[in-house]
N, C-alpha and C positions, 0 to 999 in steps of 0.2 A: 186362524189359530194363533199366528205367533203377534196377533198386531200389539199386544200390551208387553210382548219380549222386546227389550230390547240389550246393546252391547254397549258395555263403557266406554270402550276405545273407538266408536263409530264405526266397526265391522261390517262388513254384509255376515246376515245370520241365515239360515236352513234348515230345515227338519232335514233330520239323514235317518232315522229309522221310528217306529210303533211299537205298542205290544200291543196284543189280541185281548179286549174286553171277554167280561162275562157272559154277555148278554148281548150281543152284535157284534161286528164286521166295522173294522177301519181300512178304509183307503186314503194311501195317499197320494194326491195327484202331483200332473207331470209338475202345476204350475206354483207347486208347496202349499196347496193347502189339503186339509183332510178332512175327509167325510167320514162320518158313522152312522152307519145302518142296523137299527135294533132287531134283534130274534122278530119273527110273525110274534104280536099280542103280546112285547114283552112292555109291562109297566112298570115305571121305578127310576129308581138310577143304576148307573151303570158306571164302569171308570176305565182307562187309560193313561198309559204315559206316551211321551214323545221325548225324543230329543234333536236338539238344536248342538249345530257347533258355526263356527264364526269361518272367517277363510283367511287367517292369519296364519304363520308359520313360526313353531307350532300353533296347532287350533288348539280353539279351547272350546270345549262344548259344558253344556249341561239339559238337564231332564224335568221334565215339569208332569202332577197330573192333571187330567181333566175327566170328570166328574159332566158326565149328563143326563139328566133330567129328562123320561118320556112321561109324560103327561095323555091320561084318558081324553078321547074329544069333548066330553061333557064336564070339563074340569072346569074350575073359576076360571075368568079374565084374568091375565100377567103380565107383566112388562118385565123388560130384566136390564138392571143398570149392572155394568162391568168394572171390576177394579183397570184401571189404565195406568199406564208406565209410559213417560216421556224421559230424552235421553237429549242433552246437549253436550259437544265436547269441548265448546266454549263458554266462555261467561259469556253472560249477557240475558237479553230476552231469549224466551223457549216459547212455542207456539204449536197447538197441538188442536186436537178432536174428541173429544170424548165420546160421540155417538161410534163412533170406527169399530167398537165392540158390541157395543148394545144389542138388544134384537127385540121384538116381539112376535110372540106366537103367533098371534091373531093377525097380524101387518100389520096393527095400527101404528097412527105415528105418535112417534115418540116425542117428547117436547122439556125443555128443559126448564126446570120450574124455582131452580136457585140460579139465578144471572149473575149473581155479587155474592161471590164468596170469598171466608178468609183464611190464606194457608197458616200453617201451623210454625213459618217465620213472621207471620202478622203482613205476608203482602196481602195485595186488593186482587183478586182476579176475574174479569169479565166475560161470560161466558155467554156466545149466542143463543139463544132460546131457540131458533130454529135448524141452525148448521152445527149444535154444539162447539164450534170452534173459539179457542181461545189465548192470549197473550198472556207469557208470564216474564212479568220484568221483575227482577230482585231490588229490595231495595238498597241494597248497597251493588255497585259494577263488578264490584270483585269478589263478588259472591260465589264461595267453592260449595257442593256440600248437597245436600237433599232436605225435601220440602214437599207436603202435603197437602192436598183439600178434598174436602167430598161434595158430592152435588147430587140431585134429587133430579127422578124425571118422571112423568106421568103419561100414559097414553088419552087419546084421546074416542075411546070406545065408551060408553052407554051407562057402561059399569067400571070405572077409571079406576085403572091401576096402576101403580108409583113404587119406586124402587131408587134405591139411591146404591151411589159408590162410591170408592177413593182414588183419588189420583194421585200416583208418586209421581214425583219430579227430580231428576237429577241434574246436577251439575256438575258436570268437573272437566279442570285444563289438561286440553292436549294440544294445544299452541305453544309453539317454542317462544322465546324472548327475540323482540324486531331488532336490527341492528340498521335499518335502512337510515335512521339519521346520524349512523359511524361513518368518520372516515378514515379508518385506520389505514392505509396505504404500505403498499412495499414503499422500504427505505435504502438511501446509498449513504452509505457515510464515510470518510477519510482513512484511511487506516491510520492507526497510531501506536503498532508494536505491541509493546508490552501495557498497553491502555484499552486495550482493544475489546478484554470480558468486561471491563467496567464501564463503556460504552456500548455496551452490548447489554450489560444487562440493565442497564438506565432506560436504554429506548424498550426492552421488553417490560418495567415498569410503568413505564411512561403508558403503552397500549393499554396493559391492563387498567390503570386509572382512568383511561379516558372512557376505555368499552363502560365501567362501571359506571360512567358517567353518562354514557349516549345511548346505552340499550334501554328498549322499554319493553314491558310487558302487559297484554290486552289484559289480563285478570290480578295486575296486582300495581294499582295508582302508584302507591312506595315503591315499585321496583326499581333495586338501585345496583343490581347487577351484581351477581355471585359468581366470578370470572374465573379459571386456572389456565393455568397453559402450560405447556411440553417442554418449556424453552430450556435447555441446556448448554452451554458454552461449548462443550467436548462434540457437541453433535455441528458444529463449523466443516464443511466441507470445502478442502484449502482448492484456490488457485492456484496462487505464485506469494513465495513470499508468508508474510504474515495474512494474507486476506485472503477473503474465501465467503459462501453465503450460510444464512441459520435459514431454516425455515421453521415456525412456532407456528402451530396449533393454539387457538385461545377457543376455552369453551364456557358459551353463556349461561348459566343454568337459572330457572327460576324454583320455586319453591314446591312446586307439584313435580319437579325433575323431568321438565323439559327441557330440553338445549337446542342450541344454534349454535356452529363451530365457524371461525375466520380462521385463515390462513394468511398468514403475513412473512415476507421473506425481507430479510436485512442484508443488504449488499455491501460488506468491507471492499472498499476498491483502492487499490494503491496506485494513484495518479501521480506522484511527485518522483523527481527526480532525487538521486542523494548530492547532499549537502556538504560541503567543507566545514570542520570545525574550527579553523582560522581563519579569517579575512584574508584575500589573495588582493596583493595590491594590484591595480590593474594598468597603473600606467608608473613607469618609474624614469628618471636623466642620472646616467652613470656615462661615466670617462671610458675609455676602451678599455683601462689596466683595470678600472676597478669595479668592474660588472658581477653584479650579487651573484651567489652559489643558487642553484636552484632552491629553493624551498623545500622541505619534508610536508607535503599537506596530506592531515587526514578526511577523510572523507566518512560520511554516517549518512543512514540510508531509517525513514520511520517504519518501515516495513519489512526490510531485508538484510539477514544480520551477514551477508557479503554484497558486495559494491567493487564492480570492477574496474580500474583504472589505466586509462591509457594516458602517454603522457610523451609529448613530440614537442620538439625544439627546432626551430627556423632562423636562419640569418639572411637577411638581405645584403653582406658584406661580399663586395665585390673586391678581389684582391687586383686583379685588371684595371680597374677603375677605383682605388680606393676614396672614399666619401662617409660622411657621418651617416649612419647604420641604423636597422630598426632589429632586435632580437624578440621574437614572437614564441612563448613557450603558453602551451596548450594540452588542459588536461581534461578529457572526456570519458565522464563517467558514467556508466548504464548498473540498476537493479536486478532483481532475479524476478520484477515486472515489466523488462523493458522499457523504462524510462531512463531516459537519458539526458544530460545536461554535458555542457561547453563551458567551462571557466579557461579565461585566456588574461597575461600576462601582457601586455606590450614593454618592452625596454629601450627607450633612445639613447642610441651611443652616440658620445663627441669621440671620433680620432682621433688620437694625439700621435705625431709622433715622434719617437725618442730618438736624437742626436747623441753617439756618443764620435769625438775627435779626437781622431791621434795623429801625433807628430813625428817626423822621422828627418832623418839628413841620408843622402847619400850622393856616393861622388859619382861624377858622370861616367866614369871607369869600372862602375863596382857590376856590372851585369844589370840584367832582368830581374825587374821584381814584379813577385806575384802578388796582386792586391788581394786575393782569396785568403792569405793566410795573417789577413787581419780581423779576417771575421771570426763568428761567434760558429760553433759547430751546425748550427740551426739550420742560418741562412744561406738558402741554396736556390730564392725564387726570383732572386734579383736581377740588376745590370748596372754593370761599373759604368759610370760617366764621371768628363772631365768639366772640372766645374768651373777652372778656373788653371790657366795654361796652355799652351800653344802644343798640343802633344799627341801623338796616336794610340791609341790600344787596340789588342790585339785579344778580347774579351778583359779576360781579368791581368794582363799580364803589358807592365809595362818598362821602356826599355829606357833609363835615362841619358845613353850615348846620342851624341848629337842635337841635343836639345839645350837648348837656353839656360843660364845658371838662374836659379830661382827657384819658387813656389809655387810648386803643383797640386792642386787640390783634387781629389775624386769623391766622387761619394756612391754607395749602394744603398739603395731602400729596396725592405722585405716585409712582408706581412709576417706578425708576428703573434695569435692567436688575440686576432682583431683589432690591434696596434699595429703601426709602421714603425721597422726600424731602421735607422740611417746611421752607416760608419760612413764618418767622413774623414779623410786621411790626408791629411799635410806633408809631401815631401817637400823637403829644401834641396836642391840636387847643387852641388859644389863641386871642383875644383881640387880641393885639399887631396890630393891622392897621396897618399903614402904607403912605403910598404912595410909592412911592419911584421917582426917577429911572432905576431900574434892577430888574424884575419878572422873578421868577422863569420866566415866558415866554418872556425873555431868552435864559434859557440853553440853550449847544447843547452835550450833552457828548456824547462818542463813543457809541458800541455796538457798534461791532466795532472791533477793532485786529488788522491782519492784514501784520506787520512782514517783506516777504518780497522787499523793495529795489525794488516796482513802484511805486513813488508814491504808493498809493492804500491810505489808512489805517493809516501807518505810525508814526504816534502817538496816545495818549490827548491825545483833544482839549478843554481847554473854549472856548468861543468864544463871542460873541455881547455878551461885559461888560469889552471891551477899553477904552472909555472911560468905566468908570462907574466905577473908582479902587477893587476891589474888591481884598485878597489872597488866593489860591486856597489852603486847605491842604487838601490829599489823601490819602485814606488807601487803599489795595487791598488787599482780601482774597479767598483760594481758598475754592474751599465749604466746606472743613474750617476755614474761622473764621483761616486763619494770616495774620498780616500780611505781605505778600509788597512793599509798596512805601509810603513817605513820604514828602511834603514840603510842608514850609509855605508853600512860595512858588513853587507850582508854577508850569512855564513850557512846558506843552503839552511834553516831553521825554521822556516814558518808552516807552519802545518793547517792554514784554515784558521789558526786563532782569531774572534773578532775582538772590534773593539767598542768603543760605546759610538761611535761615527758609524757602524753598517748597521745594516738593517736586519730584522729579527732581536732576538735580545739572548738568545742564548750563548755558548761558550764560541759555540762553532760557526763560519758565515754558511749563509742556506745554501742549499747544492746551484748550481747555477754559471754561466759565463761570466769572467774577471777578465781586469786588461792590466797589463802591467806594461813600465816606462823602467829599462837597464838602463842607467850611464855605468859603461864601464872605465872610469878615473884612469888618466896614464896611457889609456889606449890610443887616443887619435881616433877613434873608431866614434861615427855618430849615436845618441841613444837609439837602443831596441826598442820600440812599442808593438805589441801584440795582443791577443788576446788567449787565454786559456779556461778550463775547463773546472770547476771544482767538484765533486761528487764524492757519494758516500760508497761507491763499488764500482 
C-alpha cells in the first residue's frame, strides 16, 4: 500500500490507522500492509483512507485514499500501471522500480513497453522492459527539485492489455556541508594585554575565511561556504592575568539549510616573564667611595597589570681580610602567571684606602696618651700599631716616659662602608718640659659643633686659656686632607661656614668628621691635632 509513499527527510513511514469502506472489510496487518475484503457479490468500487506518520519527533503524518476496483469474472482483460514516487535525500542519481506497484488481475506478466523515456527536465531515462528497474541521473549534479515521466506497460495475455503511468521523482539536500578537507585547529597564542581582543578576533576571522574556503558541498559545485560563529570576546574565560581561553562555535550552512558546526578553542597563554623598562647595566668598575645608588627600576608585565618584586643586595667585602670586592644586587620578578625572571647587577670595587696624618709634639713628662681620641667617632674595628719607633702599647694608649726623643708613628685602619680608613699619627716626643702658668689640661676644645640656631654647640670652641695671654691659630681639615677653615687669631667663631676649598657647594660643610691642628702662640705647649664632629643635631 504505501510503496509509492514516500518522506522528504528519509524517515521510516507506517500506517498507524484505516477507516471502514462501504462495501468491504480492511485489515491491517502485523507486517504494514492492508488487505480488503469486498461485501459477498459486491461489484464496483469501493474506497478507503489510511494514514501514514514518519518516526521523527515530532511525527509528521498524513492521509491518503484508495479507491478499489472489483471487477465481474467475466470482465475484459486489464493490466494496471501505478503512478510511483521516488524519494532521494541527496543529489545525484535516484534508482527505482516501477513494476513495485503494478499488478494484473489475470497474473499475466507485465512488460514494459517505453524503455527510453523523457522527464519533464529533458533527462534520458532507461527503464528495464523486464525488472522495470531504473536509473535516474540529473543533468546537472546539483540538481534540487522534482521531475517526472510516464511509461506504458502491456501484458502479455491473448487479448493484451496496456496501461501506462507517472512517475514523480524527487530530489532534495539533507547532506550538511563537508569540512573533512578543513584544518581549522585549536590555537595558543601569546598573550598581549590590552591587544589581546584584536588578536582574538583576527584569528576568529582568519577561521571564518578559511572554513569559507575549505568547506564543500555534495549538491552545490559553487559552494563557497555560508559560515557564522558565537565568537565573543566577553565570553574569554580568565586564567591568571590577562589570559584565559574562547571557545567559538562556527556553523557551515549550505543553501537548503543544512549545517555542520566546528568547535575551535583559542588558548591566550602568558608564557613571559615581566620586563624592566630601563636597561639594567650588568657589569659595572667603581672605587669603593664612589659605588652607584641602587637604581629605581621599573618593571612591566604583557599580561599582568601587577609584577612582584624582590630585590637583595650581596657583598663579598671581607673587613677581616680586606681586598678589592664584588657587590652583587639582584632583582627577581614573578607575574600573577607565575613567570618569573632574574636580572642581576654585578659591581667591581677597587679599595681605596684613605690616609688621613696628624701631627703632634709632646714631652716625655707630659703622661699617657690615648691614641683613641684621634679618631673619627666611627671607628671602633681597628688596631693601633707602631709603624715606626721603638715603643710599647697598651691597646690604644701610649706612654712617652722612658722612651727615645723622636718620632713615633702609629697608625689604625677601619672599614669604612667599604673603604679603609687609616689615621696615622706623628708624635715627636721631646724634652722641653716646662711648667707653665697655663697646661695643656687647660684646654677645652669642642667635639661636636652642631650649628642648628638651638644654642647648644653652635660654635668650635677653645676655652679654658682665656686669661693665660695665649693666640689661638686654627687650622680645619675634612678627611680628604682639604683645608676647609683658618685663622690666626681665632675668636671661638666658626660655625661650619665653608669655603669654596670643601666639598659640597653649599653655605654649610656636610655633616661629617673634621680634624683640626691648635698652635696655641706664647704657650710652649706643642700643637693640638684631633678630630671632631660636625652635625646638623
Amino acid at each position: 500500500m504505501i510503496a509509492n509513499d514516500f518522506d522528504p527527510d528519509g524517515d521510516t513511514i507506517s500506517v498507524t490507522e484505516t477507516t471502514t469502506p462501504d462495501n468491504g472489510t480492511v485489515t491491517l496487518n502485523p507486517d504494514g500492509t492492508i488487505t480488503y475484503t469486498p461485501n459477498p457479490g459486491f461489484i464496483g468500487e469501493d474506497t478507503f483512507t489510511y494514514t501514514i506518520c514518519d518516526d521523527a519527533n515530532p511525527a509528521l503524518c498524513d492521509t491518503a485514499t484508495v479507491t478499489v476496483t472489483i471487477q465481474p469474472t467475466d470482465s475484459p482483460n486489464t493490466t494496471n500501471a501505478n503512478d510511483d514516487a521516488f524519494f532521494a535525500s541527496t543529489c545525484g542519481s535516484l534508482t527505482g522500480n516501477v513494476f513495485v506497484n503494478d499488478n494484473d488481475i489475470e497474473s499475466d506478466t507485465q512488460t514494459i513497453t517505453t524503455t527510453t523515456v523523457i522527464t519533464t527536465e529533458g533527462v534520458t531515462v532507461i527503464i528495464d522492459a523486464n525488472t522495470g528497474e531504473f536509473t535516474y541521473t540529473p543533468i546537472s549534479v546539483d540538481f534540487i527539485g522534482n521531475d517526472s515521466f510516464v511509461y506504458s506497460i502491456c501484458d502479455n495475455n491473448a487479448d493484451q492489455a496496456c496501461d501506462q503511468a507517472t512517475v514523480y521523482l524527487s530530489i532534495t539536500d539533507s547532506t550538511p556541508p563537508s569540512i573533512i578537507n578543513c584544518s581549522i585547529n585549536d590555537e595558543t597564542i601569546e598573550c598581549a594585554g590590552d591587544d589581546n581582543e584584536s588578536l582574538a578576533t583576527a584569528w576568529n576571522d582568519d577561521n571564518i575565511a578559511a572554513l569559507e574556503l575549505c568547506a564543500t558541498d555534495a549538491c552545490d559545485s559553487t559552494f563557497s561556504g555560508q559560515v557564522t560563529s558565537d565568537y565573543n570576546f566577553d565570553n574569554l574565560v580568565s586564567t591568571c592575568g590577562a589570559s584565559g581561553t574562547i571557545t567559538v562555535t562556527y556553523t557551515i550552512a549550505d543553501a537548503n539549510d543544512n549545517t555542520t558546526e566546528l568547535v575551535a578553542t583559542l588558548t591566550i597563554a602568558d608564557t613571559v616573564a615581566p620586563t624592566p623598562t630601563t636597561d639594567i647595566e650588568e657589569s659595572l668598575l667603581a672605587n669603593c667611595e664612589s659605588v652607584p645608588e641602587v637604581p629605581t627600576i621599573e618593571f612591566t608585565d604583557n599580561c599582568s597589570s601587577s609584577v612582584n618584586v624582590v630585590f637583595e643586595e650581596t657583598s663579598s667585602f671581607d673587613e677581616s681580610n680586606p681586598s678589592d670586592y664584588e657587590i652583587v644586587r639582584t632583582w627577581t620578578v614573578n607575574d600573577d602567571c607565575d613567570n618569573s625572571a632574574t636580572y642581576t647587577q654585578t659591581i667591581s670595587v677597587t679599595l681605596n684606602d684613605f690616609i688621613t696624618t696628624l701631627n703632634e709634639r709632646a714631652c716625655s713628662d707630659d703622661g699617657t696618651i690615648d691614641l683613641n681620641d684621634y679618631l673619627e667617632n666611627d671607628q671602633v674595628d681597628g688596631t693601633w700599631t707602631i709603624t715606626q719607633g721603638n715603643a710599647n702599647l697598651d691597646e690604644s694608649t701610649f706612654n712617652p716616659e722612658n722612651v727615645e726623643l723622636g718620632n713615633y708613628i702609629f697608625s689604625y685602619t677601619s672599614a669604612n662602608n667599604g673603604c679603609l680608613n687609616t689615621t696615622e699619627v706623628v708624635i715627636e716626643i721631646h724634652d722641653e718640659c716646662i711648667v707653665l702658668p697655663c697646661g695643656k689640661d687647660d684646654v677645652v676644645i669642642s667635639k661636636v659643633v652642631t650649628p642648628n640656631g638651638d644654642a647648644q654647640n653652635e660654635f668650635f670652641t677653645i676655652t679654658g686659656v682665656e686669661t693665660c695671654g695665649f693666640v689661638v691659630d686654627l687650622k680645619i681639615f675634612n678627611r680628604w686632607g682639604a683645608k676647609i677653615y683658618e685663622n690666626s687669631n681665632y675668636q671661638n667663631n666658626w660655625n661650619g661656614t665653608s669655603h669654596k676649598s670643601s666639598v659640597g657647594g653649599a653655605d654649610k660643610v656636610p655633616n661629617g668628621t673634621y680634624y683640626y691642628i691648635i698652635n696655641l702662640k706664647n704657650s710652649g705647649l706643642a700643637p693640638i691635632a684631633k678630630a671632631f664632629y660636625v652635625g646638623s643635631k
